[in-house]
C-alpha positions as CSV (number, residue, x, y, z in Angstrom):
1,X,29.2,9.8,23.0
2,X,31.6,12.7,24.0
3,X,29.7,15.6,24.6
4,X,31.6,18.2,22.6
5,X,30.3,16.0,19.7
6,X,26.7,16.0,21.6
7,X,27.2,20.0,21.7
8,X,28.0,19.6,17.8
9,X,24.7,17.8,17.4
10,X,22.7,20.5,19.5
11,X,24.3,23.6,17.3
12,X,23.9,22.0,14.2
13,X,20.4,21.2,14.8
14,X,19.3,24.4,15.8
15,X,21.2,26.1,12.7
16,X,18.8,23.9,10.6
17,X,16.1,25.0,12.5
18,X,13.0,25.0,9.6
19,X,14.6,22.4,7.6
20,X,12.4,19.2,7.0
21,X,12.5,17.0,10.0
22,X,14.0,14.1,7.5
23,X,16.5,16.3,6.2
24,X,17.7,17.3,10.3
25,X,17.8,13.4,11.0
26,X,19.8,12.9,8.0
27,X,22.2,15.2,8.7
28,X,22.5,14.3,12.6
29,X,23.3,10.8,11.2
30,X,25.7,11.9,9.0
31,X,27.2,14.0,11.5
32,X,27.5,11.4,14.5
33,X,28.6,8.6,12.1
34,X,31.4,10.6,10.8
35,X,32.7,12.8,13.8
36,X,32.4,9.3,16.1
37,X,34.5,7.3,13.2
38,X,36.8,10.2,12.4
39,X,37.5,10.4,16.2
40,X,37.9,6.9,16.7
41,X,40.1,6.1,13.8
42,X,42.6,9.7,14.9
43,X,42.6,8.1,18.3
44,X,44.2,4.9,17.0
45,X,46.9,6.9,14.9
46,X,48.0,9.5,17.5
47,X,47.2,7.5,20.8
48,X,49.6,10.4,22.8
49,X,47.7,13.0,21.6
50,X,44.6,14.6,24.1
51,X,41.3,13.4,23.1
52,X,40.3,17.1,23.2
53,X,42.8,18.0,20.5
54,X,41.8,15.6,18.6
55,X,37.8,16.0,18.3
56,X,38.8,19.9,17.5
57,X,40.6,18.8,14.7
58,X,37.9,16.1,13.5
59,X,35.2,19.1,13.9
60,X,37.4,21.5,11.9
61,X,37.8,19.0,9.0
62,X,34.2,18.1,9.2
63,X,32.9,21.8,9.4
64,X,31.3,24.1,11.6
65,X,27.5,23.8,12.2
66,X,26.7,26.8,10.0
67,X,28.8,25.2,7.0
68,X,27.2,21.9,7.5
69,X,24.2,23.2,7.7
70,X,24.2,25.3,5.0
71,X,25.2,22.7,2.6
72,X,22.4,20.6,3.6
73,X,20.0,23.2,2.7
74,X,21.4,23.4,-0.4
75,X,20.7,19.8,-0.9
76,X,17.2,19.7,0.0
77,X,16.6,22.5,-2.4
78,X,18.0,20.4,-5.0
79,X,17.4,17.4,-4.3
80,X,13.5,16.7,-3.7
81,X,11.1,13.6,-4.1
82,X,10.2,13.0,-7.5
83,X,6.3,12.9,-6.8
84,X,6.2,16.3,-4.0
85,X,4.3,18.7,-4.3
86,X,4.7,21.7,-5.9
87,X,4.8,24.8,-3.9
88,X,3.9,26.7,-6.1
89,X,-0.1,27.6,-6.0
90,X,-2.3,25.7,-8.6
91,X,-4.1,28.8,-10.7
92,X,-5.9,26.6,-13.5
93,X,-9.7,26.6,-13.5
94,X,-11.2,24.2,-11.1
95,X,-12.6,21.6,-14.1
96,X,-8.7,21.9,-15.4
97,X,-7.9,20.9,-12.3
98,X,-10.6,17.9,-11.9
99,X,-9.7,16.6,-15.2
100,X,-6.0,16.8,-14.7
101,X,-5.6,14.3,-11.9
102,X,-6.6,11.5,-14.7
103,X,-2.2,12.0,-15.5
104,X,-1.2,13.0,-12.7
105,X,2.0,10.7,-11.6
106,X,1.6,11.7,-7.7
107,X,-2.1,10.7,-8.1
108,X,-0.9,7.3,-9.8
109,X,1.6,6.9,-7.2
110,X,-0.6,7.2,-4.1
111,X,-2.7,4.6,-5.9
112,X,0.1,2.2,-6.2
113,X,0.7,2.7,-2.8
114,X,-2.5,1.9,-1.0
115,X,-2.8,-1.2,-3.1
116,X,0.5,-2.4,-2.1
117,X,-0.3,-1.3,1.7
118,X,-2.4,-4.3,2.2
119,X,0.1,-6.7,1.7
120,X,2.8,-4.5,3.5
121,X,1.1,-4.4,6.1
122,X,0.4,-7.8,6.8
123,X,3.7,-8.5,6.7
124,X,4.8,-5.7,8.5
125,X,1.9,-6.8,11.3
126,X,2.8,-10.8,11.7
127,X,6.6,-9.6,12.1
128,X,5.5,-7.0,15.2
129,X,3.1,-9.3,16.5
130,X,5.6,-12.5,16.2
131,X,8.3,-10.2,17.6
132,X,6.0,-8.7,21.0
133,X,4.8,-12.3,21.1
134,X,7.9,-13.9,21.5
135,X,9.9,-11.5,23.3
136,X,7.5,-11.2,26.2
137,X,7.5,-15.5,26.5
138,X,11.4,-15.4,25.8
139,X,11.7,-12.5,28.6
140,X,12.9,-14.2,31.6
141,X,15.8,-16.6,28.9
142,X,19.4,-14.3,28.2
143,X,18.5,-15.2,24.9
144,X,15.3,-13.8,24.9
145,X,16.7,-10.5,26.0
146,X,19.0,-11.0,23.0
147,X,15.7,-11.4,20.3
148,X,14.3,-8.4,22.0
149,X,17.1,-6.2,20.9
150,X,17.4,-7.6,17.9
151,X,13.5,-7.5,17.0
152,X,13.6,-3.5,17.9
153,X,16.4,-3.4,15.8
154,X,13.9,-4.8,12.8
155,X,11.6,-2.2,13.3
156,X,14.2,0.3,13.0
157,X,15.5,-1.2,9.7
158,X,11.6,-1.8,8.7
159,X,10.8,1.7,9.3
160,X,13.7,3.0,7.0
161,X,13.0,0.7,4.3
162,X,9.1,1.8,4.8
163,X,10.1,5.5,4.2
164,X,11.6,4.9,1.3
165,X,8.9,3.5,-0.5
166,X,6.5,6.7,1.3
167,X,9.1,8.5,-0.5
168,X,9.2,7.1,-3.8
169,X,5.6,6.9,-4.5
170,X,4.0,9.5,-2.1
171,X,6.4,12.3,-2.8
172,X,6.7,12.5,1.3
173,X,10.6,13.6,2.1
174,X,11.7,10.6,4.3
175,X,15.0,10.1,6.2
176,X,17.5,8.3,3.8
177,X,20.2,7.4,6.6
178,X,19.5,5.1,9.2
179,X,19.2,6.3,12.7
180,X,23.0,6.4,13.9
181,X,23.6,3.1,16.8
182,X,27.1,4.3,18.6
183,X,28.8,0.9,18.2
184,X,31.3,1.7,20.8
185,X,28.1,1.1,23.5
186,X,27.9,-2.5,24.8
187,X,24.7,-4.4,23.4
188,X,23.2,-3.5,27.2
189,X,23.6,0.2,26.4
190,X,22.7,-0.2,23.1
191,X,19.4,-2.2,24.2
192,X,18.5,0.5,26.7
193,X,18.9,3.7,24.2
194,X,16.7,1.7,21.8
195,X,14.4,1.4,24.4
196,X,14.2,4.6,25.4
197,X,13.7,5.8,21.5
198,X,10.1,7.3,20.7
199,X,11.0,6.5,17.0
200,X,11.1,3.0,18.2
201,X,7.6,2.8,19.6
202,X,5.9,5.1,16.7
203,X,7.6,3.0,14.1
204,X,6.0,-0.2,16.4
205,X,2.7,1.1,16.4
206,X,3.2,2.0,12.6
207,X,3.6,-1.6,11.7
208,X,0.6,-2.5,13.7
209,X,-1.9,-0.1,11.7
210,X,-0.7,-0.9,8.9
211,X,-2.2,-3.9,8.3
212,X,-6.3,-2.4,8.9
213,X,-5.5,0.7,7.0
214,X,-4.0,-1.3,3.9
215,X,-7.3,-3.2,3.9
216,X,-9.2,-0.1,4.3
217,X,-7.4,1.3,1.7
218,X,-7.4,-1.7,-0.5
219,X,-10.9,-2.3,-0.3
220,X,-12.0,1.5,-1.1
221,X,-10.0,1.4,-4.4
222,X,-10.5,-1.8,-5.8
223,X,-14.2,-0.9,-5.3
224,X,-14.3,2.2,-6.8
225,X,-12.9,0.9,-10.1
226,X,-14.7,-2.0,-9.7
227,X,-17.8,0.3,-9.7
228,X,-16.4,2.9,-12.3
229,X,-15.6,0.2,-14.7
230,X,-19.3,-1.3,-14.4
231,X,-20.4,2.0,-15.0
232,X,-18.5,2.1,-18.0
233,X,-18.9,-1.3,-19.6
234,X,-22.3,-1.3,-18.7
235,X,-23.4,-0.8,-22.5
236,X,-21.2,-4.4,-23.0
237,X,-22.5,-6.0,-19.9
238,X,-26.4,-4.9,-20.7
239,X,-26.7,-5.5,-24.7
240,X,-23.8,-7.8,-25.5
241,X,-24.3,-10.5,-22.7
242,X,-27.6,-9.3,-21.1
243,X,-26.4,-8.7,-17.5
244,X,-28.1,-6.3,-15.6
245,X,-27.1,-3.9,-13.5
246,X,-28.8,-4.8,-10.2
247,X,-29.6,-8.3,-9.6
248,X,-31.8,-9.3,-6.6
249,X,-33.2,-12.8,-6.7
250,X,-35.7,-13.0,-9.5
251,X,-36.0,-8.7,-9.6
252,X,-33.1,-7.6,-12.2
253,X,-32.8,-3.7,-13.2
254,X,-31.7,-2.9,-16.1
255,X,-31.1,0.8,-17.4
256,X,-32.9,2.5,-20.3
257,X,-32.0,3.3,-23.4
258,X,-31.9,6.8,-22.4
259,X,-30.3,6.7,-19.2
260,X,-27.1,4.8,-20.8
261,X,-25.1,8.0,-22.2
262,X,-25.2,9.1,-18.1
263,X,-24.0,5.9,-16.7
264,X,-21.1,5.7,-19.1
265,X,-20.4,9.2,-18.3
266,X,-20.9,8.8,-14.7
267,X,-18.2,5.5,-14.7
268,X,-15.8,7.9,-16.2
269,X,-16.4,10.3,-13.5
270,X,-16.2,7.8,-10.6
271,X,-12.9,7.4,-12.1
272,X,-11.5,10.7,-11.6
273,X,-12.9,11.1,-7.9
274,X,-11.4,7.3,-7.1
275,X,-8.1,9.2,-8.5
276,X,-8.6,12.4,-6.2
277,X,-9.8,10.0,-3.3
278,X,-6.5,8.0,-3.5
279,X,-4.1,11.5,-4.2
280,X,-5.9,12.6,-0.9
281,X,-5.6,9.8,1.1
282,X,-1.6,9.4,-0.1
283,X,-1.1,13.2,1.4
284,X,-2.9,11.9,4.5
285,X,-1.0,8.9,5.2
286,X,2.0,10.1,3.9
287,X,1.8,12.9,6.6
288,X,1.1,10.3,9.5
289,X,4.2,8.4,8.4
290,X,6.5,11.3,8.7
291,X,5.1,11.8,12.1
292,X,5.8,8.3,13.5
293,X,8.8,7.4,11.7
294,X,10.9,10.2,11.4
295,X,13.3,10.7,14.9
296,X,13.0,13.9,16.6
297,X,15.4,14.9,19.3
């Protein structure tokens, strides 16, 4: 990469200093991939011309780092993830606010999303273990040198893909341009700058939790409702078809009359915290995701 455009990248970055770390990668994306294309393409059509005339021009039609910058501010004002959260400070009473979760979309979203992690995750696991597993016994083939980069290249494309679904249904801003690759860099080059990537490793590691936090998460959700729904139906389950609520070989517990109103109640209310529990754990691992798959330079 010529280094006035590297310059380019270093002043634009700093004018969007305080801007989410998505919406810097993003724009650094945008930036390389157009200033390296522009260039490239000028070079073909005025081959006499200096290169360094030529890059002034492309930076001049593209804009300076404060114009650039300043657009993209304007963008990520506008333009936010349907399920964020607000910024502005939640003033309703705290039982408002307990009861309010029950349609809440980011709440709804979260849960979506840590039942869908389970399966992610295996997938996303078997394709990092298959890929470590064979590059390392392909290692001393050309070819397996060849899977290698292309594997890390998977990640890269798996960890996009990944962000957008953080995105859609955690509210999370995640980057929505893939990490620019300088095609004018032999596949060697190439290779080595993916090695060298942090954002290549965290999104590695990434893959490889997901797999025991999607069960974790899977298996805290499913049994809350499981237990909240019990709860509820209980008056069903204990008059209807006799089934009580504890049953340990011949010792079965049944609830009283009395006691029914409060279990019922009590279902409906191990409903609302499952719904807080999953909002909570969303924010959590939403935050963790930006952290490991978003570049930083």
């Amino acid at each position: 990469m010529s280094n006035a455009i590297e310059q380019y990248l270093n002043q634009l970055k700093h004018e969007m200093a305080g801007c989410d770390p998505a919406t810097v990668q993003d724009a650094l994306s945008d930036a390389e991939i157009h200033l390296n294309s522009a260039f490239e393409s000028a070079r073909k059509a005025q081959p006499e011309t200096a290169e360094a005339l030529l890059l002034q021009g492309v930076i001049e039609k593209y804009g300076s780092p404060e114009e650039v910058a300043s657009a993209y501010r304007d963008i990520e004002a506008r333009v936010v993830p349907t399920l964020a959260r607000s910024s502005e400070p939640d003033i309703r009473p705290l039982s408002s606010r307990f009861l309010a979760v029950t349609y809440d979309p980011r709440a709804w979203g979260s849960l979506l999303y840590l039942l869908l992690a389970m399966p992610l995750g295996i997938v996303y696991f078997t394709w990092a273990a298959t890929g470590l597993y064979l590059s390392v016994g392909l290692a001393v083939l050309i070819i397996g040198i060849l899977f290698f980069g292309f594997f890390l290249l998977s990640v890269r494309g798996i960890a996009l893909v990944e962000g957008r679904i953080v995105e859609a249904l955690l509210g999370i801003r995640m980057p929505r341009r893939p990490i620019f690759s300088d095609h004018s860099l032999s596949w060697w080059e190439r290779l080595k700058v993916l090695v060298k990537e942090r954002t290549t490793w965290t999104s590695l590691l990434y893959m490889l939790l997901m797999m025991p936090l999607g069960m974790i998460y899977f298996t805290v959700v499913i049994f809350g409702f499981a237990l909240s729904i019990s709860c509820i139906g209980r008056p069903i389950l204990q008059y209807a078809f006799d089934r009580p609520f504890l049953e340990v070989e011949h010792w079965n517990w049944y609830w009283s009359d009395g006691m029914m109103p409060l279990v019922v109640i009590a279902g409906f209310v191990i409903w609302i915290l499952v719904l807080h529990l999953a909002k909570l754990l969303g924010r959590l691992h939403g935050s963790m995701a930006k952290a490991m798959l978003v570049k930083s330079r």
